[in-house]
Legacy VTK file of the C-alpha trace (Angstrom):
# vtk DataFile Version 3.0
C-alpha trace
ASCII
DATASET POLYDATA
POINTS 416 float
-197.672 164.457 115.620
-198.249 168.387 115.606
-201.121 168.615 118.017
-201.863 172.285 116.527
-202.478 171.081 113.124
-206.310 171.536 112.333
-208.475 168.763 110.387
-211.381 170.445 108.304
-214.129 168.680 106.061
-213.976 170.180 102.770
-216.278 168.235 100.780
-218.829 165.213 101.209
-220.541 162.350 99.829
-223.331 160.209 100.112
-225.692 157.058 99.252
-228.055 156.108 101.536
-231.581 154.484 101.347
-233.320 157.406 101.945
-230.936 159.369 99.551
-228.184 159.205 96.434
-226.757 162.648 97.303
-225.566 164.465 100.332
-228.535 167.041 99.391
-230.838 164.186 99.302
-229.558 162.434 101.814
-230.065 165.398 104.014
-233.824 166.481 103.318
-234.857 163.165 103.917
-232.927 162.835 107.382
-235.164 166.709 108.335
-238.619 165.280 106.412
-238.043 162.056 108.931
-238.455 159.593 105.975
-238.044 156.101 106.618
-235.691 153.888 104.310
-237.189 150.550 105.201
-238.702 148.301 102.315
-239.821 144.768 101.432
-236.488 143.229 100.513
-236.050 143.110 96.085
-232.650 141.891 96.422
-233.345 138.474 96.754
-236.376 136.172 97.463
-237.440 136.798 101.108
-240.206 135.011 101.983
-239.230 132.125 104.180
-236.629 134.469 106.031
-237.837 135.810 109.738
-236.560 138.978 108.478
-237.841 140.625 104.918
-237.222 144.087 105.105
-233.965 146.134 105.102
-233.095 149.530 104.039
-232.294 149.125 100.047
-231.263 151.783 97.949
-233.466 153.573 95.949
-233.067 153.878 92.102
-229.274 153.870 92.231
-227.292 153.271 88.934
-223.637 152.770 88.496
-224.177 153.447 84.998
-223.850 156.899 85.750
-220.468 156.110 87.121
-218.650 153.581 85.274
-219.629 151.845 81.881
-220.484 148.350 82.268
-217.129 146.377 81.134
-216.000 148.230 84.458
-218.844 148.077 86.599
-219.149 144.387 86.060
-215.568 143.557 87.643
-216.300 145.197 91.061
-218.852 144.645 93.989
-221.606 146.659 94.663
-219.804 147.794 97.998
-217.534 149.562 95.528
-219.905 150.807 93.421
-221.436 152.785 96.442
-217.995 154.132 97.075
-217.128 154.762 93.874
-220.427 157.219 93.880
-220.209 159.001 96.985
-216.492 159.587 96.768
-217.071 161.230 93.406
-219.201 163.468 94.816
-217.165 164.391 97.846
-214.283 164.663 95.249
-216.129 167.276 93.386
-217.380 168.969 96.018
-213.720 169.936 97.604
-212.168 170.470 94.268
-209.469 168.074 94.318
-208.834 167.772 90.684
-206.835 171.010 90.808
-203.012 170.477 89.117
-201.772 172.716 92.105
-202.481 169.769 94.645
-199.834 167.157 95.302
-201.481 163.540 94.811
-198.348 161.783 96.185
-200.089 163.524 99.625
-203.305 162.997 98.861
-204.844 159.236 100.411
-207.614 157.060 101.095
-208.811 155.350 104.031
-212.193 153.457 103.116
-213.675 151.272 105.254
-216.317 148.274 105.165
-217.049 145.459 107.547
-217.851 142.857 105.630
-216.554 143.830 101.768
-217.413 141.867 98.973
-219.949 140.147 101.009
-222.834 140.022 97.111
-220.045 138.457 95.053
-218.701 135.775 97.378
-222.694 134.643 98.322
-223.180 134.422 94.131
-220.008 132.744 93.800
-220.420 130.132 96.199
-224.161 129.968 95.524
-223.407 129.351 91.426
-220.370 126.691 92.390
-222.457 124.496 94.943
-225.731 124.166 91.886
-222.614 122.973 89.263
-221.027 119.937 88.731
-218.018 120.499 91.263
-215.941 122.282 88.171
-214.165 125.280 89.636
-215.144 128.053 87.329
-214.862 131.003 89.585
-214.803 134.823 87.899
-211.370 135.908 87.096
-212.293 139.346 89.435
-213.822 137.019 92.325
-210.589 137.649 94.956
-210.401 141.278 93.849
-214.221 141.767 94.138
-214.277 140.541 97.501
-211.223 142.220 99.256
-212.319 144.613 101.730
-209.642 146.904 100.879
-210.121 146.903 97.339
-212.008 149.879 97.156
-210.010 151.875 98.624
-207.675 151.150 95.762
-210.326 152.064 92.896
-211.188 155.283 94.713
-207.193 155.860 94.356
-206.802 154.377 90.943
-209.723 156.403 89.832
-208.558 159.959 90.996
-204.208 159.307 91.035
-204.396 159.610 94.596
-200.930 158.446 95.610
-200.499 158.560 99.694
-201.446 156.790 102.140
-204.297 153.864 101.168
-205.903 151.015 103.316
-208.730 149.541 104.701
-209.317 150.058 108.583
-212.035 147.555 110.352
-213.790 147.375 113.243
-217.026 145.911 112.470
-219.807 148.532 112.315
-217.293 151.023 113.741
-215.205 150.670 110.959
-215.858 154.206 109.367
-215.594 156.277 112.382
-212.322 154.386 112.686
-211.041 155.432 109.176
-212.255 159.095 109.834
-209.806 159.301 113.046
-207.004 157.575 111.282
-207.276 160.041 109.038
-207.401 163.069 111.045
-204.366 161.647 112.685
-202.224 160.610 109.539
-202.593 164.383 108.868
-201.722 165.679 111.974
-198.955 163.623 111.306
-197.885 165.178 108.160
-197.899 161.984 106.134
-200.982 163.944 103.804
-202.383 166.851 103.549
-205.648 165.552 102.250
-207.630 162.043 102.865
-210.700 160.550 101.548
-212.604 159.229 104.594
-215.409 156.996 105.015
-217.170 153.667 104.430
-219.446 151.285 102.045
-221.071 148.330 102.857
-223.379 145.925 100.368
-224.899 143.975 102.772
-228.295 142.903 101.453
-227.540 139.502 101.240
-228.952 135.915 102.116
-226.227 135.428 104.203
-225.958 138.888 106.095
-229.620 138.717 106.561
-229.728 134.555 107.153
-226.910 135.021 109.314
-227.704 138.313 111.825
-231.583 136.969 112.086
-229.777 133.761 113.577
-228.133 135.902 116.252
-231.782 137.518 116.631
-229.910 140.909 116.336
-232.509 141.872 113.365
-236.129 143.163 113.649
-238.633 140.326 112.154
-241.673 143.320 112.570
-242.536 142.355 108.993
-246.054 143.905 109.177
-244.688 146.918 109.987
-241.539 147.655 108.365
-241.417 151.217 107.825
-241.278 151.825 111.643
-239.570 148.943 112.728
-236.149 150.574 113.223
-237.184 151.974 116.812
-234.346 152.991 118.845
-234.946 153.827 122.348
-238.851 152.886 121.766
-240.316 150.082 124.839
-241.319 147.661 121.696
-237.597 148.022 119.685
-236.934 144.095 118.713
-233.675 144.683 116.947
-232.190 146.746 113.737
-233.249 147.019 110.062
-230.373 146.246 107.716
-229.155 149.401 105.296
-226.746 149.663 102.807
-224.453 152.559 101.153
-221.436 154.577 101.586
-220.925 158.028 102.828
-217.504 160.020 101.868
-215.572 162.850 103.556
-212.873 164.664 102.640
-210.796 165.555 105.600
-207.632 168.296 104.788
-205.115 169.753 106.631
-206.389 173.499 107.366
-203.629 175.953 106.405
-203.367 173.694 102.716
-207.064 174.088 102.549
-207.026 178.227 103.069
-204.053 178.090 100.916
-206.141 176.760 97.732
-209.472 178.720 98.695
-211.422 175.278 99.228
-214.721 176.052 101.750
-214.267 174.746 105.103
-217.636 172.879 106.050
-216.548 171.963 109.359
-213.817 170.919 111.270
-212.526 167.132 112.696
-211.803 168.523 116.563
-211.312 165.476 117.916
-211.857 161.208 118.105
-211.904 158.307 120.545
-211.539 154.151 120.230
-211.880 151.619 122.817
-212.601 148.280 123.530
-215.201 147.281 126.188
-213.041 144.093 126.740
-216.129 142.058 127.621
-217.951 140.088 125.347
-218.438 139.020 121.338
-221.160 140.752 120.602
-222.865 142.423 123.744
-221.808 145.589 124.604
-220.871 146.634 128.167
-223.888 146.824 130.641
-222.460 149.863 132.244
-221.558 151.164 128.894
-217.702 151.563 129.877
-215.949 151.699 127.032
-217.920 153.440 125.073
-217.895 156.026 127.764
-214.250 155.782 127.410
-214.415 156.566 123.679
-216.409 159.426 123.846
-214.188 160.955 126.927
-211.382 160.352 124.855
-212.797 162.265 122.288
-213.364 165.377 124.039
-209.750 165.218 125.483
-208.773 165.380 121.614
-210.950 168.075 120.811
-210.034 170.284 124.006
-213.920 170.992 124.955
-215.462 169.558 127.923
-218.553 167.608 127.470
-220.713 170.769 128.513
-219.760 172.199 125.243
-221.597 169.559 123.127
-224.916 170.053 121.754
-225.586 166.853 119.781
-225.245 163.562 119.779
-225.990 161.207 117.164
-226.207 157.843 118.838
-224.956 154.717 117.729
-228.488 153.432 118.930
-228.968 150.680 116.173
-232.447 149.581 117.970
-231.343 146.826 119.674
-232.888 145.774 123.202
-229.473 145.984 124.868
-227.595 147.542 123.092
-229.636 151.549 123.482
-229.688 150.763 127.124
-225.936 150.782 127.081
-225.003 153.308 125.282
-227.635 155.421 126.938
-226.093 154.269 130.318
-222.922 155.609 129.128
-224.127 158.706 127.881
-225.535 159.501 131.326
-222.348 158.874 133.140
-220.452 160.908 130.463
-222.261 164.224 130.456
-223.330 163.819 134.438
-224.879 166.941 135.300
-224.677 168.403 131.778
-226.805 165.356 130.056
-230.164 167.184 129.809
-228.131 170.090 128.130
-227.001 167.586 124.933
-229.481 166.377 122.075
-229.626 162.818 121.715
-230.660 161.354 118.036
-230.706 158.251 116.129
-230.805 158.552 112.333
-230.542 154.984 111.926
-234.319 155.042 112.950
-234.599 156.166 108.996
-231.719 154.704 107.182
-231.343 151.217 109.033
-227.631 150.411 110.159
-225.246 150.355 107.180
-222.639 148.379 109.758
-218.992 149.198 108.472
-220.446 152.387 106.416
-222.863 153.424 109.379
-220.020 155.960 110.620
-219.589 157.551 107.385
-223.249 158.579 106.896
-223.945 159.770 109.845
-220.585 162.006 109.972
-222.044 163.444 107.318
-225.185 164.005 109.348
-223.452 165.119 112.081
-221.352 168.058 109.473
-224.539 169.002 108.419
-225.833 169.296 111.442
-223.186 171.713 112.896
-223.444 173.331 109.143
-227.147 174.187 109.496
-227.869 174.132 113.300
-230.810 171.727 113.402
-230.934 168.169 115.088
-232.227 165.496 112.719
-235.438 163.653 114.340
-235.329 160.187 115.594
-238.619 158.778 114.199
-240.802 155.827 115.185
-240.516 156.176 118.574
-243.888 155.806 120.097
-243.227 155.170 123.554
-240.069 155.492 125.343
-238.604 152.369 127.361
-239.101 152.723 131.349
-235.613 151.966 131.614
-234.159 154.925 130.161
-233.233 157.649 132.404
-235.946 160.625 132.456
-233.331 163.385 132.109
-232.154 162.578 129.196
-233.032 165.121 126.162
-234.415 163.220 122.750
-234.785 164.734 119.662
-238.096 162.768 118.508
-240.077 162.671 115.661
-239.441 166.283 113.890
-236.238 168.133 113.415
-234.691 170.704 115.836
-232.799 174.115 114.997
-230.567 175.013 117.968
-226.985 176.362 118.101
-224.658 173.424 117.704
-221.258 173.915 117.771
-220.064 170.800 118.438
-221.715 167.242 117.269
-220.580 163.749 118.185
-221.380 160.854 116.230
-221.151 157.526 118.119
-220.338 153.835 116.617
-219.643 150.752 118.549
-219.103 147.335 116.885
-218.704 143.209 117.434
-216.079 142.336 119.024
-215.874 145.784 121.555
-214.698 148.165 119.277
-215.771 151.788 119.863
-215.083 154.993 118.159
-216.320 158.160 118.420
-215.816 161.426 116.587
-216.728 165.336 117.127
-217.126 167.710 114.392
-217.572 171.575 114.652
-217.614 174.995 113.193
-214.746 176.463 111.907
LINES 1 417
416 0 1 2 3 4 5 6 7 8 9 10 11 12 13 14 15 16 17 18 19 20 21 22 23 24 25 26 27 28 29 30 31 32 33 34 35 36 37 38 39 40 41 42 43 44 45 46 47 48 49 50 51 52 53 54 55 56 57 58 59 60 61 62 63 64 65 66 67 68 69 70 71 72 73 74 75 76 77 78 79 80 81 82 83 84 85 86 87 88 89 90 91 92 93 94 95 96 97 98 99 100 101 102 103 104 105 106 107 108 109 110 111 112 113 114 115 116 117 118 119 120 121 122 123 124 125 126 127 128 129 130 131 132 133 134 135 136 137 138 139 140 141 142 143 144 145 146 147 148 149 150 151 152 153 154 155 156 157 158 159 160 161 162 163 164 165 166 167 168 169 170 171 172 173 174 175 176 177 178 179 180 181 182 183 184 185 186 187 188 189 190 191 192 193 194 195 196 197 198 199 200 201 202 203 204 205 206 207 208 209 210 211 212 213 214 215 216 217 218 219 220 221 222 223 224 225 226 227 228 229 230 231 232 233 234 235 236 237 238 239 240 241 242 243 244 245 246 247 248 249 250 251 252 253 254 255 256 257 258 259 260 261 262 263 264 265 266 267 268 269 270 271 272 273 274 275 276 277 278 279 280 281 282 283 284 285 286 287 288 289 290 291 292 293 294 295 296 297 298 299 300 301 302 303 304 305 306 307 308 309 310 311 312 313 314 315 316 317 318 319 320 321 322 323 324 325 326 327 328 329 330 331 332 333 334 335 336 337 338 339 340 341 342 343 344 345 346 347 348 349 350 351 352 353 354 355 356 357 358 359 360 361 362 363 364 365 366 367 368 369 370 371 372 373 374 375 376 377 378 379 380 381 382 383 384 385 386 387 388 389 390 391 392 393 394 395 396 397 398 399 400 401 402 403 404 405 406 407 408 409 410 411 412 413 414 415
């Protein structure tokens, strides 16, 4: 690995709830608009939970005709959209670039999650006769969009599907950084999708009592860091990146947008679903990420939490922020733009790199909304970015994701 080699964004992508383009995506994030809605995607109403963060008047018709569309899930279809607009964005349709080094790493946690539920759902109400879809296996491999992004565009390098639960993206997005560094591509398609809108992602999360059942008030019930937070607010989407080696990107006159400096994965080693008390590894992470980057901690100016809204869970990762920074915490701006989107899980990286790019792009802090009274638990020094957008210098922003099972990434992007 050629530690010199530089990792720059070059174009980006996104579908969120509170947004189908990265333009979009991004006034709504300043405006402090909240995604949450009554659930459409399936009857509700005897679920503790009936709210989520649904898209808003998304159609894959303007992607892919319908004998197409029809075969794949709707995790791909969010892919499919946000990697055509990162696509376009860099320029990559150029016959001077070399597809047999251009990849994709895409990520999702949970895949084809929508077709498997209606396939199981339509075979248990017949007569026992197995008449799956022909595209069932393909529609529900979590890879398998990956392989339509590269199918779509002749992308020919490196292709797969990283995951780590809902630190899946932020996983693919240092994988990639590092397969360039590494020389195996000069350009990657980064990010995640997830479809998760589902009777059995909601059914199955509200058992675990990980979601927020604040039905009355939905809008604000993604909370994080507030004293009356009861848990997240499913969201769904896909957010794109296009990461490129530097020098190729100069060479071919693409604009640099920002630049990957640097990434971090641990494992807190410590329990299913419960992150570390004490926060360790995603302190770990996050140390590791600055090592990468060759900045100290002082140097950062933002950083967009993981924070999903969770009782526990914001105490940790608050707990680790503190140690982290030490005597420099009051110095960094803490956000949580899930407070508007909802957690996306295996996608939730990918949209809030794009955040964070933006971010370092336009030097403003997105708000964290809803918060109407801070937890007595959380440490007094630390700096929150609350309820309206910030401009301040940032030249470095770090976007935080931990998921089930321990797995923690974080990344850092910054000006060129």
């Amino acid at each position: 690995m050629n530690s010199n080699t530089r990792v720059v964004v070059t174009g980006m992508g996104a579908v969120t709830p509170i947004g189908n383009s990265v333009n979009s995506y991004w006034n709504s994030l300043l405006a402090g608009k909240s995604g949450s809605v009554p659930i459409t995607k399936f009857d509700a109403s005897l679920f503790k939970t009936q709210f989520a963060c649904e898209l808003q008047d998304f159609k894959i018709e303007n992607y892919l005709d319908k004998k197409e569309f029809r075969k794949l899930d709707p995790f791909v279809h969010y892919a499919i959209a946000a990697t055509d607009e990162a696509i376009a964005q860099a320029g990559l349709s150029s016959s001077e670039i070399n597809y047999n080094k251009v990849g994709v790493i895409w990520a999702s946690g949970n895949g084809g999650i929508t077709t498997f539920e209606e396939q199981m759902i339509e075979f248990a109400q017949g007569n026992g006769s197995p008449r799956f879809n022909p595209f069932f296996i393909p529609r529900i491999l979590v890879d398998i969009a990956a392989g339509h992004i590269s199918m779509r565009h002749g992308f020919r390098g490196v292709n797969y599907c990283p995951v780590s639960a809902c630190a899946s993206s932020n996983t693919a997005i240092i994988d990639a950084m590092n397969y360039i560094k590494l020389g195996y591509a000069n350009v990657i398609i980064a990010g995640g999708s997830e479809a998760p809108i589902t009777r059995a992602a909601i059914g199955g999360f509200g058992a675990m009592k990980a979601l927020s059942t604040n039905n009355e008030n939905y809008i604000s019930a993604s909370r994080p860091f507030d004293a009356t937070r009861d848990g997240f607010v499913m969201g769904e989407g896909a957010g794109a990146l296009v990461l490129e080696n530097y020098e190729h990107a100069i060479a071919r006159g693409a604009t640099i947008l920002a630049e990957v400096c640097g990434g971090g994965m641990s494992a807190d080693a410590y329990h299913l679903t419960s992150t570390h008390p004490d926060g360790l590894g995603a302190r770990l992470a996050m140390e590791q990420a600055c090592e990468l980057a060759h900045i100290t901690n002082t140097q950062l100016n933002y950083i967009n939490m993981h924070a999903t809204s969770t009782p526990v869970g914001d105490l940790s990762e608050l707990n680790a922020v503190t140690t982290f920074m030490g005597n420099a915490v009051a110095n960094v701006n803490i956000g949580a733009t899930k407070s508007m989107t909802g957690h996306l899980l295996g996608a939730s990286g990918a949209i809030e790199a794009v955040a964070c790019v933006l971010a370092v792009m336009h030097n403003v802090v997105p708000p964290t909304i809803n918060v109407t009274e801070l937890d007595q638990a959380i440490n007094n020094v630390l700096n929150f970015t609350l309820h309206a957008a910030l401009h301040k210098t940032i030249n470095y922003a770090m976007s935080n994701n931990f998921g089930f099972g321990g797995h923690n990434a974080s990344v850092i992007f910054g000006k060129v």
